[in-house]
N, C-alpha and C positions, 0 to 999 in steps of 0.2 A: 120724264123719261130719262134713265141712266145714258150716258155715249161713252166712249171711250176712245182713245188715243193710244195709239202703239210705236215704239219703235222698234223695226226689225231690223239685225244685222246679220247677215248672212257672209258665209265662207265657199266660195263657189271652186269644186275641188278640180273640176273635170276642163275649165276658159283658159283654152290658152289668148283669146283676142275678146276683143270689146264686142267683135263681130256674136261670135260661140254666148258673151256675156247676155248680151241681147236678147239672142233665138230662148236662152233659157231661162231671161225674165219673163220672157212674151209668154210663154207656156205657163211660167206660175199664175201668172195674172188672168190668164185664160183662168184657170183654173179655183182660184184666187172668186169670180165671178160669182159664183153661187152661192155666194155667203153673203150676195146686198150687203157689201162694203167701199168703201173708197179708197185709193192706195196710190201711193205716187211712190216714185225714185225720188227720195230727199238728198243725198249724196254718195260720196265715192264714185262719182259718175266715169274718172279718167283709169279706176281701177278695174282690171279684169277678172280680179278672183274676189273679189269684198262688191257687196250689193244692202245699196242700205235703203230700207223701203218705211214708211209712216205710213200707218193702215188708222180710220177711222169706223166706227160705226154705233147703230142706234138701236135698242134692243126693249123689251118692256120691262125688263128686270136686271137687275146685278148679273143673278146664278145664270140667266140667260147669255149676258154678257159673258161672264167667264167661261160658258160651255162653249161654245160660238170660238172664244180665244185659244182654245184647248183642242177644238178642233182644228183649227189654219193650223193648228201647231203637229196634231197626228198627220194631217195632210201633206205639209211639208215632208217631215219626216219617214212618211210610209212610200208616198207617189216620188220623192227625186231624194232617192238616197244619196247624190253627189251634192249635195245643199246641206250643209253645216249653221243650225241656229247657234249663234255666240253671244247673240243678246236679243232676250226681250221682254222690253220695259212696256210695261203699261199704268195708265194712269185712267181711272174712270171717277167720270162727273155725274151730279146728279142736278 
């Protein structure tokens, strides 16, 4: 079974504090939920506008895999338009 590895960096337009940083991880990650993934904050923890998150997950196929990757990524981009992707790296094993 393919898995993949991601890293997401994001530009968060709208933080002014770590506080504001937070409330609008919590909600990606909320949301982030229905895609049976795993996903941590890897770094830029002390920054308020940069959110750098490492997403796993386990799929029965590659094109599975990449559809799955293409959607977190309309999702991002369509539900929190104040969320700037500026990097995302993937790497899948098999």
């Amino acid at each position: 079974m393919p898995y993949t590895f991601c890293n997401l960096k994001i530009k968060i337009d709208c933080s002014d504090s770590l506080k504001q940083k937070r409330s609008i991880k919590s909600r990606l990650l909320a949301r982030l939920k229905k895609y049976n993934l795993s996903v941590i904050e890897a770094g830029l923890h002390n920054s308020h506008t940069l959110l750098h998150l490492q997403v796993t997950m386990v799929r029965a196929t590659e094109s599975l895999l990449n559809q799955e990757l293409e959607n977190i990524r309309k999702l991002i981009e369509g539900e929190f338009p104040d969320l700037d992707i500026y990097e995302f790296d993937k790497e899948i094993y098999f």
